[in-house]
Steps between C-alpha positions, in 0.01 A plus 500: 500500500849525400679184572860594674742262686413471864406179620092514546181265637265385235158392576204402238192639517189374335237685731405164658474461909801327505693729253395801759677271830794421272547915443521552863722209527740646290491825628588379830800277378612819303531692793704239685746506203523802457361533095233640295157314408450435155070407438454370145225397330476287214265635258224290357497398103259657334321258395434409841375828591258500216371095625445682839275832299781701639433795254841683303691665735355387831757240563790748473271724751462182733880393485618852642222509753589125655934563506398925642239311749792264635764745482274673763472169736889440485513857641292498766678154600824670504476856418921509492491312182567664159185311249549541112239350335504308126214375265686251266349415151535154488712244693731533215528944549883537540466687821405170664881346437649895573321437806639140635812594442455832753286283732582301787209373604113369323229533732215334342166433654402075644196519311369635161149378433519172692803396350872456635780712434717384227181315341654442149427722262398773751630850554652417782687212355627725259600747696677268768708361196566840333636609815693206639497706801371334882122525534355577770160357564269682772307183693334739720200759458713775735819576364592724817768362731397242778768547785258290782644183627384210231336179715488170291213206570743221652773760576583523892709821432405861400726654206588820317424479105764330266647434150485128400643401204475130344849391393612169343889484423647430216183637264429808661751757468644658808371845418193366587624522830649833401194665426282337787776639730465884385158426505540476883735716529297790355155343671684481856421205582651112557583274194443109543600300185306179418660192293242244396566122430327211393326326755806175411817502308717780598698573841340769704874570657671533152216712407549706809902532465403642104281757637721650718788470252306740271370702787856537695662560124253833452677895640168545676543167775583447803446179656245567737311735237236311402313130575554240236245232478538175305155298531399207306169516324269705224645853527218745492371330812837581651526879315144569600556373899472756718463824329345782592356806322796719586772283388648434137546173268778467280541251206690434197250441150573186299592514147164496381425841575743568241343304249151660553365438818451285790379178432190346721612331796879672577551570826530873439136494301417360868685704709300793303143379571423637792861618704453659830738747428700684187679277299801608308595275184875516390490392120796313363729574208518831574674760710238493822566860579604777236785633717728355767353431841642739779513285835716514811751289550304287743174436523365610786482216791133401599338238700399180353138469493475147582 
């Protein structure tokens, strides 16, 4: 390929079930922004190719076959997308750093032989560092769009799909908010913003008046654009409540995804178990999105789900 300077979708591929959902994923979040796919592959070492029996030369054959193979799937999920396809040499090939800085977005698969993304050491981890781009996370086996009304055990309400994002002020930055918000925007649906506390110790109502300080303070509010929540209690039970397939999670990474991984036991290593629906990770200490966000004014006013 011959690496340019419009804004792109990047998705890994590794030939694996989950690589193959993640590729259709992407395709479809490409077409809703409007940029080209990029597949790469990450090319074996050799000396793992020769532990496997792989014979001289086969790998090479196999690395073109698996990113040509899901060029073809993120067609046929959204045949108005442009797909380039790249086999990088190593996680250290220079085309992998040409590439974050023309990407937008890392699509990379929930599951790579049993383990979680970001598993330290992994591809994936690499990747989602290299980039310092959001990551989205497919938590669902159909990637197509799921317009039906979502019904929640407990719930005595039916609801359209939604963006939640989990928000604490004062250590997540407010493009968190930013980036959840054209999220929705470009998804069409609601956006409900959750703030977590402990279960003792801090003020739910100063908590509350912080939220909306950073949500009022972004170009994209209005004040009865979205449903801010501040609950008291372990977040991922709150982050995880009521979803549904269709709609989309939104959380900021700690810091030690920038040291190498997620360690055991963080609430986004939970959150990433088994989600109902995509996550998208917004790593910190870096730009979240390559190029300005273009949003209205106002966010569009919508219900609050309850």
């Amino acid at each position: 390929m011959t690496i340019g300077d419009a804004p792109v979708v990047v998705v890994g591929c590794d030939g694996s079930w989950a690589s193959g959902i993640a590729t259709r994923t992407a395709s479809l979040e490409a077409g809703r922004r409007g940029e080209d796919l990029v597949v790469v592959r990450v090319a074996e070492h050799l000396s793992a190719r020769a532990a496997a029996g792989h014979p001289p030369g086969r790998g090479e054959v196999r690395d073109h076959e698996l990113v040509q193979r899901a060029a073809t799937e993120a067609e046929e999920a959204d045949p108005t997308v442009r797909v380039e396809t790249v086999v990088a040499q190593s996680l250290e090939d220079p085309l992998l750093s040409e590439l974050a800085d023309r990407s937008t977005l890392l699509v990379l698969g929930r599951r790579t032989r049993g383990h979680h993304p970001f598993r330290p050491g992994s591809t994936s981890d690499v990747l989602a560092r290299r980039f310092g781009r959001p990551v989205l996370v497919p938590g669902h086996d159909d990637p197509r769009p799921v317009r039906p009304m979502d019904y929640g055990l407990g719930s005595v309400v039916l609801r359209p799909p939604r963006v939640t994002v989990g928000f604490r002020p004062g250590v997540d930055s407010p493009r968190l908010l930013a980036v959840a918000a054209d999220a929705a925007l470009r998804r069409g649906l609601a956006l409900r913003v959750v703030s977590c506390v402990p279960a003792v110790g801090r003020d739910v109502d100063h908590v509350q008046r912080s939220v909306w300080d950073s949500v009022r303070a972004e170009p994209w509010n209005s004040v009865d654009g979205c449903d801010v929540r501040v609950v008291r209690g372990a977040p991922e039970v709150h982050l995880l409540s009521d979803l549904g397939p269709a709609d989309l999670l939104v959380v900021g990474a700690g810091p030690a995804v920038r040291r190498g991984g997620l360690a055991r036991g963080s609430v986004l290593h939970r959150l990433l178990d088994d989600p109902p629906c995509d996550v998208l990770v917004v790593q910190p200490l870096a730009d979240p999105l390559a190029r300005p966000l273009v949003v209205p004014a106002a966010y569009p006013a919508v219900a609050h789900a309850g």
